[in-house]
Wavefront OBJ file of the C-alpha trace (Angstrom):
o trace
v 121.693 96.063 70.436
v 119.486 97.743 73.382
v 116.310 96.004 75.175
v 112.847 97.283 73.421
v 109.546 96.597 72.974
v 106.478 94.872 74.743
v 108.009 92.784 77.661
v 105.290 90.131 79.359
v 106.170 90.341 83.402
v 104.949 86.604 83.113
v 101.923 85.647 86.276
v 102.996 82.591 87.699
v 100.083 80.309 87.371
v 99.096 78.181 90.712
v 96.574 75.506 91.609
v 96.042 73.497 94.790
v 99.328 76.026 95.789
v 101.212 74.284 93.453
v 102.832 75.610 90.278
v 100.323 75.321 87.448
v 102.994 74.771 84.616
v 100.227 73.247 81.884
v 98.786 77.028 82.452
v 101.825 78.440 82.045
v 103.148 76.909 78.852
v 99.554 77.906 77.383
v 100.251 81.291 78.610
v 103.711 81.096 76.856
v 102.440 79.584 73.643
v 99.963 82.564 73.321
v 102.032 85.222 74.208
v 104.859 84.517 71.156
v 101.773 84.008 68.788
v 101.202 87.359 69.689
v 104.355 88.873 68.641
v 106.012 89.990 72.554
v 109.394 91.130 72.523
v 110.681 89.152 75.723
v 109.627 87.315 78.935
v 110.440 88.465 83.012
v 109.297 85.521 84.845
v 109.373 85.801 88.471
v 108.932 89.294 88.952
v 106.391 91.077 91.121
v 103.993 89.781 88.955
v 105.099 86.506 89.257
v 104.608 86.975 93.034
v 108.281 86.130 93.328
v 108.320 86.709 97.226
v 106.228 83.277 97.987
v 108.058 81.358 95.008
v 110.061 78.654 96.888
v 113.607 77.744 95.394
v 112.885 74.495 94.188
v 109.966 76.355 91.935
v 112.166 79.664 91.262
v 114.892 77.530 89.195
v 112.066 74.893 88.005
v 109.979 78.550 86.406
v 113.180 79.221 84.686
v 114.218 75.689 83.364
v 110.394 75.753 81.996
v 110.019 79.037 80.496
v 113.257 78.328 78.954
v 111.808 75.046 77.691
v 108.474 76.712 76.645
v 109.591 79.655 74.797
v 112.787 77.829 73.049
v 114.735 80.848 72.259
v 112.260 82.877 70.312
v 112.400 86.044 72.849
v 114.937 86.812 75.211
v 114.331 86.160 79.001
v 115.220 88.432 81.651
v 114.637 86.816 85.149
v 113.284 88.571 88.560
v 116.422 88.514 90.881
v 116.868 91.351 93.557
v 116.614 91.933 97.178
v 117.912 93.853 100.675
v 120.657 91.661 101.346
v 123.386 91.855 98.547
v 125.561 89.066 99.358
v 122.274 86.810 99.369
v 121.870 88.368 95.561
v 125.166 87.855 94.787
v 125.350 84.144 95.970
v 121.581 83.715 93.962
v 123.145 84.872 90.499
v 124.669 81.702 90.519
v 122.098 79.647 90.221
v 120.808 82.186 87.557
v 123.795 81.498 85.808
v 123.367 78.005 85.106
v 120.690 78.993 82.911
v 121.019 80.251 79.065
v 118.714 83.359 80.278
v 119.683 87.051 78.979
v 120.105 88.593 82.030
v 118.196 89.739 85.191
v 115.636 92.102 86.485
v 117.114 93.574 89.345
v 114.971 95.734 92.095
v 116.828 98.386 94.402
v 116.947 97.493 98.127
v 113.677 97.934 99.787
v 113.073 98.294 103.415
v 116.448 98.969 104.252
v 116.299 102.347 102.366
v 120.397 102.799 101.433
v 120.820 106.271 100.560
v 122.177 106.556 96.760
v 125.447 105.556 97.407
v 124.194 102.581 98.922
v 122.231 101.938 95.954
v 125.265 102.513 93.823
v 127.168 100.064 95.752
v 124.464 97.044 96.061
v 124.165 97.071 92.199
v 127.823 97.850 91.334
v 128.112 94.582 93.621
v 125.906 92.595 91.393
v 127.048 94.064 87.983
v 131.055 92.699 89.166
v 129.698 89.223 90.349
v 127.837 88.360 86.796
v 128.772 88.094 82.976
v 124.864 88.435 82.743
v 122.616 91.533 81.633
v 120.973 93.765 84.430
v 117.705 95.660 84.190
v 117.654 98.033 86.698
v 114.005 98.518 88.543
v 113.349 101.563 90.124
v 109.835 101.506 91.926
v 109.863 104.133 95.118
v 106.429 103.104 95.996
v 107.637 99.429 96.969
v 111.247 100.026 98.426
v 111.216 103.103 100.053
v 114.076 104.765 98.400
v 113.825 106.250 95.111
v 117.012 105.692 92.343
v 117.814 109.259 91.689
v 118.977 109.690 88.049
v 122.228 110.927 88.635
v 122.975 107.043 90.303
v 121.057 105.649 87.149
v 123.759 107.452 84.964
v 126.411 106.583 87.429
v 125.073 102.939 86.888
v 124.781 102.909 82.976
v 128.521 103.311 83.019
v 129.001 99.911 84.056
v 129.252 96.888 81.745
v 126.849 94.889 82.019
v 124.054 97.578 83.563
v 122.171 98.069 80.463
v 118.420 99.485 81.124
v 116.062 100.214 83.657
v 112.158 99.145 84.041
v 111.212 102.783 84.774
v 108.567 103.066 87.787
v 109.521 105.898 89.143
v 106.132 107.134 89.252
v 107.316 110.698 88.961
v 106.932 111.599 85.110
v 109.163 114.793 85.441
v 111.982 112.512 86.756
v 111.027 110.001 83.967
v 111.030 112.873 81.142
v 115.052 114.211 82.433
v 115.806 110.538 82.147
v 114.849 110.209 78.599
v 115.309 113.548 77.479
v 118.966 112.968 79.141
v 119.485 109.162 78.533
v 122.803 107.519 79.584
v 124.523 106.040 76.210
v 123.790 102.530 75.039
v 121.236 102.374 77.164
v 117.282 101.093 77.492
v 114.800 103.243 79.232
v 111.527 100.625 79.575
v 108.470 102.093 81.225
v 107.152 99.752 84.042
v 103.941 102.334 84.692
v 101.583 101.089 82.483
v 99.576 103.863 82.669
v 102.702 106.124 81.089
v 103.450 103.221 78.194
v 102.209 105.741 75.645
v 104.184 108.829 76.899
v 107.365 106.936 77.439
v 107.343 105.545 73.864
v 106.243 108.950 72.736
v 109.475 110.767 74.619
v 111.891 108.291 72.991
v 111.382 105.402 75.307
v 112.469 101.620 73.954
v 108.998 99.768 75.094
v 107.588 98.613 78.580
v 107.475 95.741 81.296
v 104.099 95.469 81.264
v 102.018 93.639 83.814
v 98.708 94.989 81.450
v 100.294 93.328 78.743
v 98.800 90.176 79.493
v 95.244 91.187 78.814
v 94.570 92.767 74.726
v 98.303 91.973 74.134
v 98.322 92.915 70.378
v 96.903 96.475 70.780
v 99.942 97.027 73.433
v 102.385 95.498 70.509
v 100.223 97.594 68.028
v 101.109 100.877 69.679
v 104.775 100.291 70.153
v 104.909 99.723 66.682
v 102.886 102.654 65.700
v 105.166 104.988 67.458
v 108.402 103.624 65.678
v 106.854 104.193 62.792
v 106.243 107.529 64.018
v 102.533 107.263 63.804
v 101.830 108.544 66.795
v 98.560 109.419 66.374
v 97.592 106.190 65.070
v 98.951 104.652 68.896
v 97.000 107.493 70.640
v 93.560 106.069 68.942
v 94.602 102.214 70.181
v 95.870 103.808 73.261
v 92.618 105.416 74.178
v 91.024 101.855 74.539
v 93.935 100.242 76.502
v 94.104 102.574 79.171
v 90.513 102.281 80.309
v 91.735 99.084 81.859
v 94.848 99.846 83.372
v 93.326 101.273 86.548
v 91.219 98.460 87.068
v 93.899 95.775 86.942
v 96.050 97.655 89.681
v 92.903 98.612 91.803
v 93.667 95.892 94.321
v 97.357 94.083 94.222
v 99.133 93.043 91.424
v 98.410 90.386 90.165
v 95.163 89.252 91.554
v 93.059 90.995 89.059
v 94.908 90.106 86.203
v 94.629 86.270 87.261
v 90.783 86.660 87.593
v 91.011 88.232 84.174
v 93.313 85.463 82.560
v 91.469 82.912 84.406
v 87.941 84.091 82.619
v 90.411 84.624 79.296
v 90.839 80.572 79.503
v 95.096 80.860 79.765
v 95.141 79.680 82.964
v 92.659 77.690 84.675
v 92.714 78.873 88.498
v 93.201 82.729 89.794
v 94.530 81.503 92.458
v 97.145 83.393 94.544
v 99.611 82.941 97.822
v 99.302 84.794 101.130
v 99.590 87.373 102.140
v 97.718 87.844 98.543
v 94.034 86.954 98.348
v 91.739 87.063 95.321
v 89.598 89.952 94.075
v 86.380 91.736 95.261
v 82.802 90.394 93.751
v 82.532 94.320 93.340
v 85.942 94.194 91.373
v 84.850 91.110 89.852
v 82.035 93.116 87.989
v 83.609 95.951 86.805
v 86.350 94.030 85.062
v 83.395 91.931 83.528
v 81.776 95.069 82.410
v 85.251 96.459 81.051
v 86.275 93.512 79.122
v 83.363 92.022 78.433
v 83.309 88.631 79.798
l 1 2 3 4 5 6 7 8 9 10 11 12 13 14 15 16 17 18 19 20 21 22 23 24 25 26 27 28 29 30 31 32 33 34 35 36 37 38 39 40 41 42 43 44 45 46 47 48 49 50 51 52 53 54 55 56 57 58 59 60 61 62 63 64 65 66 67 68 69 70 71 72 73 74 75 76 77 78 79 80 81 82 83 84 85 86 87 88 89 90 91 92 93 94 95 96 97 98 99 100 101 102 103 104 105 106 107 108 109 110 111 112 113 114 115 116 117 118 119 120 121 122 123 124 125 126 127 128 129 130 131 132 133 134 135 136 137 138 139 140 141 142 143 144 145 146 147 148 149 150 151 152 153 154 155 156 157 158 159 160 161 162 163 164 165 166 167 168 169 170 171 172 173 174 175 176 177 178 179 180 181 182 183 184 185 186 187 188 189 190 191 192 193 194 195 196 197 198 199 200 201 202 203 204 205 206 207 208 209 210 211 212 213 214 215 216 217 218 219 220 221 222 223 224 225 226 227 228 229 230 231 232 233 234 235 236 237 238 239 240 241 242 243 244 245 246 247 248 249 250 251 252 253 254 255 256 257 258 259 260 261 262 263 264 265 266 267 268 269 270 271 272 273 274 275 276 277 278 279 280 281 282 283 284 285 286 287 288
């Protein structure tokens, strides 16, 4: 059975720089009343780089706690140095999580056999599931998809958050898809298309904000009523440029934060909170 649908890339709520887990449950309760198809914690989103290992296992023990087995949960676990990765999964391990979001090596910039190698590394060192994330804009080194088809053949490599940011790589990919495997979108902006090419759903960092109408598309399109999703799709994407206009996910916390789901929009360094001038176009978009 492959990953698909709407994935939440869950914000990790903070206040007085401490993890804000009452937010974070509410966040949780909302999101499964709203029908999502599985939880990343500790992602990007999640601002994963400032999350301190005491918190990182204490996110996962909770949102394992909060969500009690409704959805599955894939957790944020890459990095540059693989032995470090390696040595991490077992602390992943110890956790009854589906498997891991994995992001290729940035800064270090391996060429693609490097790439093959770091995540061949991983996939031998874990009975868990790995989602591939490709995002060239962040690491430096794009995961051509001759290496993502060289991947798929592994056991335990079974999709890939897609944020490739180049759609004619993205259309080979799922025109061309590996067997038995999930192609997830993690470009918001290219949710629709993806879906609309064959696509299994998206990791969504948008999804947090007019969840259902994300949910109402993917389930549109696998009902093949595509031009039903294109109608609700018109309305999402207005505010899809606005939430990535300044860094993920500082918008979308001022945008949850006015939502009520968590109560602070507060962020860690080298992070800092939106604009005023940001402040009022998201009010004017969502109406607050």
């Amino acid at each position: 059975m492959g990953i698909s649908g709407v994935f939440v890339p869950l914000v990790t709520p903070f206040k007085e720089d401490k993890v804000d887990y009452v937010s974070y449950k509410r966040m949780v309760d909302f999101y499964l009343t709203k029908g999502v198809h599985g939880f990343i914690p500790l992602g990007t989103t999640g601002e994963s780089p400032t999350v301190s290992e005491p918190e990182y296992e204490e996110i996962i023990e909770k949102t394992i706690e909060y969500t009690k087995g409704a959805v599955p949960i894939y957790v944020g676990l890459g990095g540059n140095n693989t032995k470090k990765v390696v040595e991490k999964l077992k602390v992943a391990e110890k956790y009854k999580i589906n498997g891991i979001l994995s992001v290729s090596p940035y800064y270090s910039r391996p060429d693609q056999r490097g790439i093959f190698q770091h995540f061949k590394s991983i996939s031998e060192a874990t009975y868990l599931d790995i989602i591939l994330y490709n995002i060239p804009y962040r690491t430096g080194r794009n995961i051509e998809n001759t290496t993502i088809h060289k991947l798929a053949e592994l056991k335990n490599i079974v999709a890939i958050k897609d944020s490739s940011g180049d759609i004619l790589q993205t259309t080979d990919l799922l025109l061309n898809r590996p067997k038995d495997f999930s192609i997830l979108t993690g470009e918001d902006a290219l949710f629709y298309s993806t879906l609309s090419l064959g696509g299994d759903g998206g990791i969504l960092a948008s999804a947090h904000i007019n969840t259902e109408g994300f949910i109402k598309v993917y389930n549109d399109i696998t009902k093949n009523n595509n031009k039903a999703a294109l109608e609700t799709w018109k309305e999402l994407y207005k505010l899809i440029p606005m939430l990535f206009q300044q860094p993920n996910p500082t918008p979308l916390k001022y945008c949850l934060k006015k939502l009520g789901l968590i109560d602070s929009s507060e962020v860690r360094l080298p992070l800092v909170e939106v604009t005023e001038d940001l402040e009022k176009k998201l009010d004017g978009l969502i109406g607050f």
